[in-house]
C-alpha positions as CSV (number, residue, x, y, z in Angstrom):
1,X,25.5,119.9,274.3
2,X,26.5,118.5,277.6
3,X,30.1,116.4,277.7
4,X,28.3,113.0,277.1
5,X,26.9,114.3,273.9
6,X,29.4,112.9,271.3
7,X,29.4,109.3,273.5
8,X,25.9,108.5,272.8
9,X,26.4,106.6,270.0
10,X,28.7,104.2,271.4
11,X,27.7,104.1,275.1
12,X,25.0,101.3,275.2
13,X,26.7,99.1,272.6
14,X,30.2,98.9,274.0
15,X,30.0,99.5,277.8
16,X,30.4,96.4,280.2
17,X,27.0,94.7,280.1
18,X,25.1,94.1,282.8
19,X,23.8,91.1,281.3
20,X,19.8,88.9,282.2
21,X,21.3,87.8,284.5
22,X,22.3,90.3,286.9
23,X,18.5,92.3,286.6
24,X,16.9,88.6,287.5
25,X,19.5,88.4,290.5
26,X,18.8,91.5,291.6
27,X,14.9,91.3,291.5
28,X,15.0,88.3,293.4
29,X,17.3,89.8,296.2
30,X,15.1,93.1,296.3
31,X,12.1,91.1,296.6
32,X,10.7,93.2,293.2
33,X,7.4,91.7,292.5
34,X,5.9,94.0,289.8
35,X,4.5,96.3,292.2
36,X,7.5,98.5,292.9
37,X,8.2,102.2,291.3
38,X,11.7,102.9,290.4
39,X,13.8,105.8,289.4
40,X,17.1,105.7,287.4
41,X,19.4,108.4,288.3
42,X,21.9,109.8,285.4
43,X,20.3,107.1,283.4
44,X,21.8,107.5,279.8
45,X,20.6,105.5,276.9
46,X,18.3,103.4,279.4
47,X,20.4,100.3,280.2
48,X,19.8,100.1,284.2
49,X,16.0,101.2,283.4
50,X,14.8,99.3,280.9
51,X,16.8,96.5,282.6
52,X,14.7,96.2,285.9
53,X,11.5,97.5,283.8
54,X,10.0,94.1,283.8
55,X,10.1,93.5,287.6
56,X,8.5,96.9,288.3
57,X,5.5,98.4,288.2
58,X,6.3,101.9,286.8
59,X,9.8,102.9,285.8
60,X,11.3,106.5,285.5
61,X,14.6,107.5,284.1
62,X,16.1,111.3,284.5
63,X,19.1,112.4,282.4
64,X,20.4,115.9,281.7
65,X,22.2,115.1,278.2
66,X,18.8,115.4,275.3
67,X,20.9,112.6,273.5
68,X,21.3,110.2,275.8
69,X,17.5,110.7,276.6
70,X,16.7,110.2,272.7
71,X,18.7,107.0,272.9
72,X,17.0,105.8,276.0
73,X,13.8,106.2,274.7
74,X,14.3,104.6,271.4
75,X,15.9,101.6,273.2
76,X,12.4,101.8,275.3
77,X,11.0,101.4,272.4
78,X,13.1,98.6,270.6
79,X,13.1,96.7,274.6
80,X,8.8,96.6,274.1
81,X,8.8,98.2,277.9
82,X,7.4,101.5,279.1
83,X,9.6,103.4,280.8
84,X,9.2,107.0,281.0
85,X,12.0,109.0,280.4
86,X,13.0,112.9,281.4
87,X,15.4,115.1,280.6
88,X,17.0,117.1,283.4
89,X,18.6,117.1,286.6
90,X,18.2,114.6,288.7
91,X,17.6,117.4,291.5
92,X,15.4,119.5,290.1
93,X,12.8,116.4,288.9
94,X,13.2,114.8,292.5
95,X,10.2,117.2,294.0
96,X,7.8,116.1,290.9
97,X,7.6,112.7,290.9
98,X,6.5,111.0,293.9
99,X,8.1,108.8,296.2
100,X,9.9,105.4,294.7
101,X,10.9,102.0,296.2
102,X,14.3,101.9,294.5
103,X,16.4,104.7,293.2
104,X,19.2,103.1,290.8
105,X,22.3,105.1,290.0
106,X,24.9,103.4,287.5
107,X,27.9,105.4,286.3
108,X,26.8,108.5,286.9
109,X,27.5,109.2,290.9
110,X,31.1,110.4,290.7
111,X,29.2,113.1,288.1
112,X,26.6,114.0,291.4
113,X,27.1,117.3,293.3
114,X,26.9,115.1,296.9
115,X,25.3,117.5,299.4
116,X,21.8,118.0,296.9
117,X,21.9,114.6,295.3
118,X,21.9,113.3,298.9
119,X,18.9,115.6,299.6
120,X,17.3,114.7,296.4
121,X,17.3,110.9,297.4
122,X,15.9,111.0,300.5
123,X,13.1,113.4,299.3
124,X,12.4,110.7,296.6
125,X,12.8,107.4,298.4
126,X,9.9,105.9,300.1
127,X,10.1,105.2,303.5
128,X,11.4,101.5,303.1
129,X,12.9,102.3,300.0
130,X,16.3,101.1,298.6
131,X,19.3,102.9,296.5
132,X,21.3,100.9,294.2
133,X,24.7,101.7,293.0
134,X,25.4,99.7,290.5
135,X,28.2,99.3,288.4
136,X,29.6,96.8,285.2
137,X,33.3,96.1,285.1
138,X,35.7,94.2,283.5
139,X,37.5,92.0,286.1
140,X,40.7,93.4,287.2
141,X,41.8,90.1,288.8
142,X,44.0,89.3,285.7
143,X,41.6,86.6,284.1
144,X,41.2,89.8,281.1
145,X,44.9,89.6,280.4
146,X,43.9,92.0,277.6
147,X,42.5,94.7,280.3
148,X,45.9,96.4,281.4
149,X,47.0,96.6,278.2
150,X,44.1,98.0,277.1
151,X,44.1,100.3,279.8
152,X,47.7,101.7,279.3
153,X,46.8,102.7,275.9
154,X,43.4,104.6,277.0
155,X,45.8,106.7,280.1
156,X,47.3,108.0,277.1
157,X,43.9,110.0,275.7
158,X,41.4,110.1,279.0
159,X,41.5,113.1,281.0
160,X,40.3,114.0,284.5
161,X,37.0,113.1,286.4
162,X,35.8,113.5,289.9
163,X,37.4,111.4,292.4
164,X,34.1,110.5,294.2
165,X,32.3,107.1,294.5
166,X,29.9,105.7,296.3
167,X,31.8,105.2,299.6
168,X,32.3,109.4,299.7
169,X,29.2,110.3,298.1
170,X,27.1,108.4,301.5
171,X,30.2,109.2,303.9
172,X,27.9,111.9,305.2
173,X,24.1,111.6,305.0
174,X,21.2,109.0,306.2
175,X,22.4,106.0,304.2
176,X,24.3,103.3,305.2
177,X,25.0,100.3,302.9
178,X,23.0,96.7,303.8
179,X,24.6,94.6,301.3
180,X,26.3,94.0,297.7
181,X,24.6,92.2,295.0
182,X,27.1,90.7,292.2
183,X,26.7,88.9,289.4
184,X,29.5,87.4,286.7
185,X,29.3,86.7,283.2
186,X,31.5,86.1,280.4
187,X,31.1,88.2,276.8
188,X,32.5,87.7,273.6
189,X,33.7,91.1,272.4
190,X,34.5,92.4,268.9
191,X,38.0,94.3,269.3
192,X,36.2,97.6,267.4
193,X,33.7,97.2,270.4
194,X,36.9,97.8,272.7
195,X,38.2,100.1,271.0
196,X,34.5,102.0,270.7
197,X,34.3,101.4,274.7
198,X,37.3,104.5,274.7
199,X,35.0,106.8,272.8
200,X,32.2,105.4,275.5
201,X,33.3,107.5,278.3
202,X,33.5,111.3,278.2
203,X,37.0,111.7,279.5
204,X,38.3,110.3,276.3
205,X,34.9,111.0,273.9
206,X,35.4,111.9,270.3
207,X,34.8,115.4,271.0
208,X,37.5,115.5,273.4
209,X,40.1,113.5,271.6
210,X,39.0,115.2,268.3
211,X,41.8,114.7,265.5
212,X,43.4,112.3,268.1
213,X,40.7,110.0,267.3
214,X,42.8,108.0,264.9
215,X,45.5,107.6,266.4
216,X,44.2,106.4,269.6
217,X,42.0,103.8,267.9
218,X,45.3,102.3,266.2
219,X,47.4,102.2,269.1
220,X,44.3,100.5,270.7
221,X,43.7,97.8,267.9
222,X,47.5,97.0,268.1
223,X,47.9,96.8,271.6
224,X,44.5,94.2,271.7
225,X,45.5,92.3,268.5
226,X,47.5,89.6,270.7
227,X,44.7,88.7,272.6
228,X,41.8,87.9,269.8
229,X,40.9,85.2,268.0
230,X,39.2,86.0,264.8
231,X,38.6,89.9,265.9
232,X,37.0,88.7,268.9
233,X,38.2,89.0,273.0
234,X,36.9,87.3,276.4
235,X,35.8,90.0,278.3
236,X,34.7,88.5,281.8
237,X,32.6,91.2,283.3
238,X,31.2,92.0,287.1
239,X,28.1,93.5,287.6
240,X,27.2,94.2,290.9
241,X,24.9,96.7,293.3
242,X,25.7,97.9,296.2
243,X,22.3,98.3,298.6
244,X,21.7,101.2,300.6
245,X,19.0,102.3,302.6
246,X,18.3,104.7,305.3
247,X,20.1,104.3,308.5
């Protein structure tokens, strides 16, 4: 099992949602008119995917975790869109399946090895073709007052990731970025949800917290308690793309 593995279960229900709103946004900026072939890099239980599925023509996602892929498909499934969904890497599927108009990556391009994911793009994208980072976060301008807190207690568990984003994964390469697409939206969250979004993310997963589990959830339920009403929390979230194409 891959280190996403034991996340699966709470990865599409408690991460930052992009939200409607941010797909229709987005199609509408890209000019998607139900002709356009897309491919969803690192896509995990299908969120980014399924999301721009109705403004597309033919939609692939490529994951290397066989849960994540399960989940995706299911959530295909449950969604009523066809999306096709592969497990792998996304380097290795790049030479068998055509060119695409828009290659999305979510969370997954600090996880990228740069120098063949950069190759792998550009042997994918069409000529014209697009790249989307995209990303959902809480806002960290201090209208979550419940976010530091919250993030304090989760610096206890999380461990180490790669340092990369977007700005060094295309710091060398043919891409250059042509604009940002963002898109707010307010959520009411269940504090369990928040507490689940830990378990959401591999560096603090289940499997890597193990018998910690319970005492990280109860550090994280009292440090949230002050901020919900009836077990629930604003969480205003920012979803946003960054554009990149070819230089």
């Amino acid at each position: 099992m891959g280190r996403f593995a034991s996340t699966v279960a709470y990865y599409e229900s408690a991460r930052p949602p992009y939200g409607a709103t941010f797909f229709e946004a987005a199609a509408v900026e890209l000019g998607l008119d139900g002709t356009q072939r897309l491919l969803d890099v690192g896509a995990g239980p299908g969120i980014l995917a399924i999301g721009f599925a109705p403004y597309c023509r033919e939609v692939f996602g490529v994951d290397p975790e066989p849960g994540m892929v399960e989940a995706a498909r299911a959530a295909a499934q449950r969604s009523g869109v066809a999306v096709r969904f592969i497990e792998g890497r996304f380097e290795d599927a790049a030479a068998k399946l055509g060119a695409f108009d828009i290659v999305s990556i979510g969370r997954a391009i600090h996880w990228l090895d740069p120098e063949p994911a950069r190759a792998a793009l550009d042997r994918v994208l069409a000529p014209r073709g697009r790249v989307l980072v995209c990303g959902a976060t809480s806002a960290k301008d201090r209208r979550n007052p419940w976010l530091e807190p919250f993030n304090r207690v989760r610096d206890r568990w999380k461990g180490d990731r790669p340092s990369r984003d977007h700005r060094s994964f295309f710091a060398d390469g043919p891409f250059t970025r042509t604009g940002t697409i963002r898109v707010e939206g307010t959520h009411a969250v269940p504090v369990e949800r928040l507490v689940e979004r830990v378990l959401s993310m591999s560096t603090s997963s289940s499997e890597r917290l193990g018998d910690e589990v319970p005492a990280m959830k109860s550090a994280m339920r009292e440090a949230l308690a002050p901020f919900a009403a009836d077990g629930i929390i604003e969480d205003i979230v920012e979803a946003r793309a960054e554009v990149f194409e070819r230089a």
